[in-house]
Structure formats: C-alpha cells, structure tokens
VMD Tcl script that draws the C-alpha trace (Angstrom):
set ca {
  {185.06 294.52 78.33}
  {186.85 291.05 78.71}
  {187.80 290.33 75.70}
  {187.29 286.35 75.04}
  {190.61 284.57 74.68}
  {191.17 281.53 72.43}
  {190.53 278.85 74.57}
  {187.29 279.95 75.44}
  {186.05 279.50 71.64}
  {183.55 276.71 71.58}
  {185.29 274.79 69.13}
  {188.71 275.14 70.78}
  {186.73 273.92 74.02}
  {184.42 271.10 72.26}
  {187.43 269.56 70.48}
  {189.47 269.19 73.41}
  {189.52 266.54 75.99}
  {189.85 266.48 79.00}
  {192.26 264.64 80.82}
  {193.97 264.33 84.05}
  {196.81 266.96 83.27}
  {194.86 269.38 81.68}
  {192.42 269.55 84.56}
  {194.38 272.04 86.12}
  {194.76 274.37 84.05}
  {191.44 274.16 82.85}
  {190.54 275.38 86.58}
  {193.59 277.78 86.18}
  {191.96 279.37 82.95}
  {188.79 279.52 84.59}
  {189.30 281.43 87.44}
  {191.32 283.97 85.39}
  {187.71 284.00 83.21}
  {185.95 284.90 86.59}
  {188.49 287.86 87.94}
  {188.15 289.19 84.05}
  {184.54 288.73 84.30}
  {184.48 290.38 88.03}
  {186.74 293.15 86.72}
  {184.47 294.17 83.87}
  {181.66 294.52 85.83}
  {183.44 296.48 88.48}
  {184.04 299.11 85.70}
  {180.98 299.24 84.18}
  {179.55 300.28 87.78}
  {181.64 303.28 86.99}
  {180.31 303.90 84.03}
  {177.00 306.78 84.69}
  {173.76 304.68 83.54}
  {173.37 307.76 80.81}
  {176.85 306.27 78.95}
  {176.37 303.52 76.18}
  {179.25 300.85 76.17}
  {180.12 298.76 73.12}
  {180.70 294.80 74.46}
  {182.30 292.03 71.93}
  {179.55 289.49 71.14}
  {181.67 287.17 68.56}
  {184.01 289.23 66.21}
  {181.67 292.39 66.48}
  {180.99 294.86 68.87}
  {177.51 295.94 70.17}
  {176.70 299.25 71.81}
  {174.32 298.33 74.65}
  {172.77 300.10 77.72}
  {175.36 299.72 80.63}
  {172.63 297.57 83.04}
  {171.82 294.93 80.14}
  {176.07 294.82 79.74}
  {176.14 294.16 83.32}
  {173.41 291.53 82.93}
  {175.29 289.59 80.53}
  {178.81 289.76 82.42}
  {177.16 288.37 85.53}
  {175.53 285.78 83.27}
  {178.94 284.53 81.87}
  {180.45 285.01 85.50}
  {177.76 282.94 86.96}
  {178.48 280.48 84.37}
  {182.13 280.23 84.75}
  {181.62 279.68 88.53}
  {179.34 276.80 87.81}
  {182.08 275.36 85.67}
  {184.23 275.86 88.20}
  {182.20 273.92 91.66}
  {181.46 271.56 88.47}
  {185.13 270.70 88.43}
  {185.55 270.48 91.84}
  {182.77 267.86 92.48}
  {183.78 266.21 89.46}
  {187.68 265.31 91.55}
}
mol new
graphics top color blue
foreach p $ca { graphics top sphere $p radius 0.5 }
foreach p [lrange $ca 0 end-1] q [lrange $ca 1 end] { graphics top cylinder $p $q radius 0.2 }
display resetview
C-alpha cells in the first residue's frame, strides 16, 4: 500500500494555509497522492481475490479482503482528484 506521507496528516494539512506560493505544490503533492493511489490499486489487481492484504489505516495495519482494499484506495483516489479539479476551479 501507499503509505501516507506527512503532509497528508490532517493536522499538518488543517494547520497550514494556503497561500499563493504554496498552491503549487499543494497540486504537486497531490498528483503524486493520485499516481501512489493509482499504483496501489494496480497491484492489488494482481493480487488473487483468495490473498488477504494488510493496508495502513493510521499507525496500524489491517488485514482486509483485497476488493474492500481496492474500495478504499479508489475512495481516497477519488478524493484526491476532487481536491485536485477543486484547485483548479479555485485559480
């Protein structure tokens, strides 16, 4: 799985504001967060639906199913694309 880097913490993201410079790479970080998002699903459609995966919710790991961990990586890659035509509009 993707792991989740820093920036991407609520609080990291809630306490900082957004400005004119950081807009950028705000977009930057975010389409990195969608190829790592697209990647992770592209491997677990490797994985045979028989295989359990373990997927980093917070600072533990959960062993799910591999079609309810592809769920919730197209959830968060849906998400970051939202963010993402969100900024765009925004400009």
């Amino acid at each position: 799985m993707a792991a989740a880097s820093p920036s991407s913490s609520p609080l990291v993201a809630s306490s900082a504001k957004s400005t004119s410079s950081d807009e950028p790479n705000s977009k930057l970080d975010l389409l990195k967060e969608v190829r790592a998002h697209e990647v992770a699903i592209s491997e677990l459609n490797s994985v045979p639906d028989s295989r359990a995966v373990y997927q980093k919710n917070g600072n533990i790991f959960f062993r799910r199913n591999v079609k309810s961990a592809i769920a919730v990586e197209q959830k968060q890659l849906d998400l970051a694309k939202a963010q993402i035509e969100k900024l765009s509009t925004v400009k």
